[in-house]
Each structure stands twice: as C-alpha cells, then as structure tokens.
N, C-alpha and C positions, 0 to 999 in steps of 0.2 A: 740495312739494305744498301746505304752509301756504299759501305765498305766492299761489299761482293761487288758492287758496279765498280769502282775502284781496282780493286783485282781483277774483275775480267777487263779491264780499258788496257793495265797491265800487260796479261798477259797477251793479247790481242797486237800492244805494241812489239813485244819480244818476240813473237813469228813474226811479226813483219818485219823487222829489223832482221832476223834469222835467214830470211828470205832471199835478202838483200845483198848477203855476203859472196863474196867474192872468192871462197876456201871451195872446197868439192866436198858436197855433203852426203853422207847415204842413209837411208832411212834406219831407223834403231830398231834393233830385234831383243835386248835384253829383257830376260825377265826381272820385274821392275820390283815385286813382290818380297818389300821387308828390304830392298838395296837403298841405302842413302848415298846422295851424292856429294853433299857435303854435309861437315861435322861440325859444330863449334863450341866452345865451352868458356866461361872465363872464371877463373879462381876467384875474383873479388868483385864486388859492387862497385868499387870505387877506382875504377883505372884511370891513370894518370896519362892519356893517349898520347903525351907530348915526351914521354918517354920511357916507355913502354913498347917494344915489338907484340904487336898482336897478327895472326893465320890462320885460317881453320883453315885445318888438313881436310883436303877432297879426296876424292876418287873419281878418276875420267872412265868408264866402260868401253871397250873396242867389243866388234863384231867377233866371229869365230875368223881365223886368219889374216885379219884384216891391222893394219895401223893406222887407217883413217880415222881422221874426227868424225861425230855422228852432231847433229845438232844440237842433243842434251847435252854431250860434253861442251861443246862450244860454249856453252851458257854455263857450266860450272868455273871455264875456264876464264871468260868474261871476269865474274864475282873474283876470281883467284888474282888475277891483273888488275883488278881496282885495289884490292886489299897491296898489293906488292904497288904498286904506285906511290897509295897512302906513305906508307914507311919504307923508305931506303934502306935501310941497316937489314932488314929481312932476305937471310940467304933462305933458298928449298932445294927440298933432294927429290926427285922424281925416280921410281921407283916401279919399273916395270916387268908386269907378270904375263903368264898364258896359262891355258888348260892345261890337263896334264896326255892331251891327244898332238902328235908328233914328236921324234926324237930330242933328248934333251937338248943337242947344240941344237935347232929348228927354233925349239921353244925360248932358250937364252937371246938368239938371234932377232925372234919377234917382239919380245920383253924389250930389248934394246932399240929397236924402231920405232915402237910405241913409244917408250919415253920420250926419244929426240924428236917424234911431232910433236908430244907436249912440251919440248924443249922449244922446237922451233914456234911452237905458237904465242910462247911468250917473249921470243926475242922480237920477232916482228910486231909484238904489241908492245914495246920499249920497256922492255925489262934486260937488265946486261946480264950477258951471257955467265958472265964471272960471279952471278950467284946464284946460280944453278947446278946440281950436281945430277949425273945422270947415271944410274944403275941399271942394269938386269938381273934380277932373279929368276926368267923363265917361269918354268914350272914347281920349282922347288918350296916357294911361299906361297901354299895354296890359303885364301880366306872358307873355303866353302869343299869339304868333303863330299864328295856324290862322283856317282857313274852318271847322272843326269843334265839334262841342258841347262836346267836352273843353275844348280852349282858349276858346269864351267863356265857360265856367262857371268858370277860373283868372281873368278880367278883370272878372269880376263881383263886387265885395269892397268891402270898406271894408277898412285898414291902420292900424292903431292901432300910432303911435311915440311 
C-alpha cells in the first residue's frame, strides 16, 4: 500500500511540475495502445557506470501535422536529459518520422521539424549541440502498417538513439 501512495505522490508531483512549464504544451491524442515510450535493456548485471556509456533509446509522439511537444513527450525527454547529463561521452541521433498522409517532401520537411524540437529541447536543457545528430526520414520508415489512426499516430515520432 506504501508503495502505490508512493507512486501516486509521484505522479501527482510530475503534472504539477508539467503544469508549470514554461514550453507551449497541447494535449495528447495518440493512441497509447501497445506504444512504449521508452525502451531500456542492459547486457550485463554488473555495469561498471564509471565507464560505461549507458541510453535507452525513446520515442517522442507528435500530433497528426503537428511538431510540437505534447506533455508525455516532455517527460520522456526529461528522463532522456538526465541520462545525457549522467555521462558526457554520449552522442544521439534523432531521427524524425510522419505518416504516410501528404506529399513526400511535406512529410521529409515535418520529420525534420520535429527532430529539431527534440533537438532544441535538449539544447536548452544543457546538452551541446555537437552531440546531437539530427535526420529525417519523412514517411519512408514507417514502424506501424495501417490505413488507420492507430498506426499513423505509431509513425508519427521522432526516435532518440
């Protein structure tokens, strides 16, 4: 019973801190259904954190047309900025996608906007620009097949590895 009061005191404090921010937030419409936001794994029990590079690669979600942050993202990117604080020597490649609805250069163009929010939201949280790489894929690296909203709200992300 500690433990669930504990996690909701948690998450209680994370929208109000969420709340507080100072970025332009719009509410999230993804379907959440089987989407992880971040991933982690480690090969061995026994890491040597003192020298070691450790990341779990996330994924931020964007709206349909949209390259705004949403508030879940914010909080994936939060966790993303602490682990890149941790260790220095950690470069990422950010890696932005869209649906496969508007023209390819539309879709390239959006893939590219969304990354450099993601981009941007880790320079302003003191991480150097010089290790970050920033790509578009557009539409061409779909994760999720469908004529349906579910699967283009999976294709609609940026991927931070």
């Amino acid at each position: 019973m500690l433990i669930l009061r504990n996690k909701f005191n948690f998450l209680i404090v994370i929208i109000f801190l969420s709340s507080c921010s100072s970025m332009n937030i719009t509410e999230e419409k993804v379907y959440s259904e089987g989407v992880k936001t971040v991933e982690a794994s480690s090969m061995s029990e026994n890491i040597n954190y003192d020298n070691k590079a450790m990341f779990a690669n996330a994924t931020v979600y964007f709206e349909f047309d949209k390259s705004n942050l949403t508030s879940k993202s914010i909080q994936t990117l939060k966790s993303a900025v602490n682990a890149l604080n941790e260790n220095s020597s950690i470069k990422i490649s950010l890696a932005g996608h869209a649906d496969e609805r508007g023209t390819r250069e539309y879709n390239l163009a959006l893939g590219q906007r969304r990354a450099e929010t993601v981009a941007d939201y880790f320079v302003l949280n003191g991480i150097s620009s010089s290790r970050i790489t920033v790509k578009s894929y557009g539409e061409e690296r779909p994760k999720e097949f469908g004529q349906n909203e579910e699967s283009f709200a999976k294709n609609r992300r940026v991927e931070i590895n």
